[in-house]
C-alpha positions, 0 to 999 in steps of 0.5 A: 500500500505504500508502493505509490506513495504519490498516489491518492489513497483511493488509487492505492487501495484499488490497485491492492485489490485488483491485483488480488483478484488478478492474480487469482488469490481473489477467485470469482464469486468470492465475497469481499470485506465490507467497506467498514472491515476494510476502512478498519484494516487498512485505517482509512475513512470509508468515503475512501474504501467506497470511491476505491470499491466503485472504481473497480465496479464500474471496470467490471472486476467487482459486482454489487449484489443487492442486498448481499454485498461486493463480490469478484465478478465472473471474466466476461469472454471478449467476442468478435462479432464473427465468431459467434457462428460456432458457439462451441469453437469460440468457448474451445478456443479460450481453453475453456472446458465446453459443454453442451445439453439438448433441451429440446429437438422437435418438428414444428410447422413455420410461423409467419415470421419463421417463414420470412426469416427461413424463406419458405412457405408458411406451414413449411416443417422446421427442425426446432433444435434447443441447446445450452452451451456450458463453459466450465460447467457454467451455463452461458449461452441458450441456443433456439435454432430453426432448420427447414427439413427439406434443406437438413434431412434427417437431422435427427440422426445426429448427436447435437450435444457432440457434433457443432451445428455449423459443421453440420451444415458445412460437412454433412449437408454441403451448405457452404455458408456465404453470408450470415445476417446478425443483429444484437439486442440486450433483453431481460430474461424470461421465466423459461430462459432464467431457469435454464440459464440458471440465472434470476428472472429478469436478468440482462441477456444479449440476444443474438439473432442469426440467419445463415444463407447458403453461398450457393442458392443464397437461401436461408439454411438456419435462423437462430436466437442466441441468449447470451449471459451478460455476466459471460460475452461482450462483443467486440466490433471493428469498423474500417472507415475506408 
């Protein structure tokens, strides 16, 4: 603490903290002192601990947590914005354990609103196909993805909690994706997505929604909503102004 004996108090306990929780010593999750235990412990006002605790808040390597106290945040995932076509190779490539559950496979006939985005009939057969995405063991993303039958025959046949969607449309069915439409919203969660997410009701999630259009035909071949745990991903955009 009297490493930077030209910087303000608040400064110094901060910079004490975050190399706690940097260093892993502080591990996610973990509880921290109030600012009365810690205005103790180091002898400073609270008004100090207070500006020193908020800092780190508003960087996002603490979280406040009504009712509860302070808390070392979960690393959120820094995503480009490509590299949301392939949930699973995204988690892996952060040598993060990946994990997935299939929630629900079923057929279902298109919506109006499914038939626009799937280019197909109203009434046409859809594969329904929900998956929850794990990294460490942790619930973060919820997939809903729409497939018409005629273009993913037999869908059914595969092990969807093994074998990555968009390696599916690439090696089995021969789709060769040419472009994909993405648009990322930040909504709350629902009673349905909470339980599975293993989040609160009304938790803040970014949606995903994805359609994936064949190189070839230039047909739409898979509609998704991605449900994304804003304690997990943020994304990450480059724009080139030329």
């Amino acid at each position: 603490m009297n490493s930077g004996l030209n910087k303000p108090l608040y400064v110094q306990i901060q910079e004490h903290i975050a190399e706690l929780i940097l260093s892993g010593k502080l591990s996610p999750d973990t509880k921290i002192q109030s600012e009365r235990e810690f205005s103790e412990e180091l002898g400073v006002s609270r008004m100090t601990v207070r500006r020193a605790l908020t800092e780190l808040v508003s960087e996002g390597l603490l979280e406040r947590r009504h009712g509860s106290g302070t808390y070392v945040a979960r690393p959120r995932v820094t995503y480009e914005s490509h590299e949301f076509v392939d949930n699973v190779k995204a988690i892996q490539d952060r040598n993060l354990a990946t994990s997935s559950q299939l929630l629900e496979f079923s057929e279902v006939v298109a919506s109006r609103r499914l038939a626009e985005q799937l280019a197909v009939e109203i009434g046409h057969p859809l594969y329904r196909v929900v998956i929850l995405r794990l990294a460490n063991r942790v619930p973060v993303i919820l997939e809903r993805s729409f497939f018409p039958c005629s273009r993913c025959p037999e869908l059914e046949e595969w092990d969807l909690e093994k074998t990555s969607l968009f390696d599916l449309l690439v090696k089995v069915y021969h789709a060769n994706p040419g472009r994909i439409s993405q648009t990322v919203e930040a909504v709350a969660a629902n009673e349905t997505i909470a339980r599975q997410l293993r989040v609160e009701e009304g938790s803040p999630l970014l949606m995903l929604t994805r359609t994936i259009y064949s190189g070839e035909s230039g047909m739409p071949i898979q509609y998704t909503q991605d449900f994304l745990r804003s304690d997990f991903a943020r994304v990450h955009m480059n724009v080139d102004l030329d």
